[in-house]
Structures are given as C-alpha cells and as structure tokens.
N, C-alpha and C positions, 0 to 999 in steps of 0.2 A: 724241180720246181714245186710239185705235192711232195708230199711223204704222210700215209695213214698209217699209223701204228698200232694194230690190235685194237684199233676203234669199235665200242658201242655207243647207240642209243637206243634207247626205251622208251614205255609211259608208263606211269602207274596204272592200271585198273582195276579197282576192287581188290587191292593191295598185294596185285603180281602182276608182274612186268611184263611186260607185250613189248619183245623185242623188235627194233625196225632195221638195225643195223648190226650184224655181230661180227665179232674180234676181225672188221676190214683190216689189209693190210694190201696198202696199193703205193704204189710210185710211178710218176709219169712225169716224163721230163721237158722241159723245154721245146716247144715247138712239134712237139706228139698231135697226131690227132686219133681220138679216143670215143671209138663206141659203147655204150653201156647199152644193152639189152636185156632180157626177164621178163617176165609173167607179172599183169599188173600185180600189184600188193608186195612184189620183189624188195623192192626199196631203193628202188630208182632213183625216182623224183627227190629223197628223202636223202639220198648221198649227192645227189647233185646239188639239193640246197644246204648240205654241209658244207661240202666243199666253197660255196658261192659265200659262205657266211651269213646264209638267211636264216641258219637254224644252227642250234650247237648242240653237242655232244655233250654223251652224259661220261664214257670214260675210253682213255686211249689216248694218242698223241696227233695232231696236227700240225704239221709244218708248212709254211706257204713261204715260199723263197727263202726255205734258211727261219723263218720266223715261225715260234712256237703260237698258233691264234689262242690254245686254253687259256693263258692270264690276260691276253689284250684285256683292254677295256672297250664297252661301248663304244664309243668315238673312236679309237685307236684303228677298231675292228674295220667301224663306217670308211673311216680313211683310206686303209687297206683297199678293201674291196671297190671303193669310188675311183681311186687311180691306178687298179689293175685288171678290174671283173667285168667284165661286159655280159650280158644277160637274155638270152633268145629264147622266149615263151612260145607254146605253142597256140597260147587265144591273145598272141601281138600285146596286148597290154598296152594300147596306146592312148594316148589322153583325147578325148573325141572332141574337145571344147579347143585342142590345140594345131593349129594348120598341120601337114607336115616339115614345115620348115620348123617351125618351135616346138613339136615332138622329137628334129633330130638336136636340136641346140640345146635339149633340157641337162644334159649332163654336164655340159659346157658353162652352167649358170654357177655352178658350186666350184669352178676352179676359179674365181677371182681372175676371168680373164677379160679384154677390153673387148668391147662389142665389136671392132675394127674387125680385132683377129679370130673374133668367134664368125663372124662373118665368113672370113675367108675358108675357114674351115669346113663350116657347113658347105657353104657352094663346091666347094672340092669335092664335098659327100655326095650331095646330091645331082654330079657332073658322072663319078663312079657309076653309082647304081642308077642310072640313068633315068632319073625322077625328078628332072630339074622343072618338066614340064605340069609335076604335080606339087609344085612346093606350097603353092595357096590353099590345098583342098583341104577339105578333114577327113580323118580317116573312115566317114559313113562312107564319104564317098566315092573309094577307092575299092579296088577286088581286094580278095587273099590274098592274093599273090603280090600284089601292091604293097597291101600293108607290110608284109611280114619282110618284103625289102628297107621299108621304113624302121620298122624293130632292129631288121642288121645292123642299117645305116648308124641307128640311133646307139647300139650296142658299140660299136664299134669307133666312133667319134669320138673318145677320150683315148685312143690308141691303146689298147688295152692288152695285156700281155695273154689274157685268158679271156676264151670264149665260151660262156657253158648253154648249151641250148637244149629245152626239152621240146621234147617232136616237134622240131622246127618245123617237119611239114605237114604235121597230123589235121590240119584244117586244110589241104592245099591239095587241088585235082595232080594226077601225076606227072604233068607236061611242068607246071609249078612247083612240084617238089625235087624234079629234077636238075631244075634250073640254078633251086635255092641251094642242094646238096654241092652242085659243081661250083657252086660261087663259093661254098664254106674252103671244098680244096682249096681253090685259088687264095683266098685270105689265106689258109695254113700255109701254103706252100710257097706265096709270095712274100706275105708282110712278115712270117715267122709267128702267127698268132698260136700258141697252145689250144685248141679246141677238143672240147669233151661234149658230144653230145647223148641223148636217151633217147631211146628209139625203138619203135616195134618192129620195124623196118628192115630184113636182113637187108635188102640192095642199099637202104641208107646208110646201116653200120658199116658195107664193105667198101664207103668213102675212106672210112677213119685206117690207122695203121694195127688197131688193134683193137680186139675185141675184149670188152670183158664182160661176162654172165652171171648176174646176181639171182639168186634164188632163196626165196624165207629171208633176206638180209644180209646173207652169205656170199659171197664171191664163190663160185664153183672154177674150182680146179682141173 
C-alpha cells in the first residue's frame, strides 16, 4: 500500500541543510498496523505528515497504492488523500463552533453527497462510538476522551483505507487511552483499516503489529 524509497527531507538554514528525514526506506502493506516510536526531534510527526500528504519531500520515491504522489498535482494530491487518509491528532482538531454531529459530517460535505445519505452515515457513526447521546454539543463541552472519539468518528467517516494518528492518546488519562488504543485494534482488525500510529507509548506501540524506531530521521535497524 506505502513504498518509501531512499526518501529525504530537509530545510535550508543559513545555507546547510537540517535534515528531517534521511534515505527512509519503509513498506507497509495493506491492512498493517504500524507503530512509529523515537525521541522527540526523531522525525516522527514529520514522516507521518508525509506519508498523510501534509508536507512533501525533498528527494526519494513515494508510492501510495501503486501511485507515484512526487508529480501529482495539488488537487490531484487533495483527492488522493480526501478519499483514502483519515487523520487522528493528538489536540482533536475539532471545529468548536461546530456540534459534534457536523464535526463528524465535515468530510462528507466534499464528496457531493445527498444530505439523505450523509445523514445515514453519520447516525451509524455516532450509533458505533456510542455518542449519539452527544451529537448536539460542542466540543468545549465534552471530556478528552469524548472528543478524541469524535476525531475517530470524524477520521473514519469517508471509510478510509488509511488511518494515521499521532499520540492519539497524549492528551487522554490512561483508562481513556486504553480504551482509544483497543478501539484503533478493532477498526484494523475488523474493517481492514491500515493504521500507522506515532507514539511515546511502548504499551500503545505493542497495539500495532510492528514497530518501527526512528532516530535523527533515520529508521534504526
């Protein structure tokens, strides 16, 4: 499903390069779930928003289903990413001006679909993660552990082949991030979602089927 091929990224600084990312080479296949761990500054967050399409690389290959993302275009990329990436922060990222009912349907607004069916959808979401009884609130008004069921719900609403989450539960007491950890298995191992999360977490990463150890921007061997 991925393929990184001798991927970097850099910045300029004062005209030498501050690497973030050096020569990755990772593959993970279809329906994996995948822990990324390291010391902050690793380049964590920084391969996960590669891979997500939040940020591009400076040289190396990218392959996402068979598809090379280096020449996509803009739009091409947005497209990509919108009908297969679902996206699990760890400060929730949810719109506070919007109930939870049209925080989980925001993604459902860019597929040109009928309100009917967006309808059905969401209530099915919200029947799942068992927040039907919070669909009116906003999100001041909910715990952490609320919200960040709302972030799944809403991640996960376009049925989305990939799920990338960074410390899904780094805001969340640990009775809540237990809860969120065993609900990511159940998605992988029910719906077949590919899940990559980033994590400080050993007991979080030993949800996932594989670990992998970045360090200075390196994959360690």
């Amino acid at each position: 499903m991925i393929q990184l091929k001798n991927l970097y990224k850099w910045v300029n600084t004062g005209g030498n390069k501050t690497f973030l990312l050096k020569d990755i080479n990772l593959s993970i296949n279809e329906a994996e779930f995948v822990s990324v761990m390291g010391p902050s500054g690793s380049g964590k967050s920084t391969l996960l928003n590669v891979i997500g399409m939040l940020d591009n690389f400076d040289e190396g290959e990218y392959l996402f289903m068979n598809k090379p993302v280096k020449g996509l275009k803009e739009k091409q990329r947005a497209e990509l990413y919108k009908a297969h990436i679902g996206f699990v922060f760890q400060a929730y990222h949810l719109i506070d001006e919007l109930t939870v009912y049209e925080n989980i349907e925001t993604p459902l607004l860019y597929q040109n679909m009928k309100a009917t069916e967006r309808k059905a959808i969401v209530s099915d979401a919200l029947d799942r993660f068992n927040i039907v009884g919070k669909k009116d609130l906003f999100p001041g008004q909910l715990s952490g552990g609320q919200q960040q069921l709302v972030g799944i719900a809403r991640a996960l609403i376009a049925k989305p082949k990939l799920l990338l989450a960074d410390e899904p539960t780094g805001n969340l007491n640990s009775k809540q991030g237990e809860e969120i950890m065993a609900l990511f298995k159940k998605i992988n191992v029910e719906d077949k979602v590919t899940i990559i999360q980033v994590t400080h977490s050993e007991k979080n990463a030993e949800y996932g089927s594989r670990i992998i150890n970045l360090l200075d921007g390196r994959i360690e061997k």
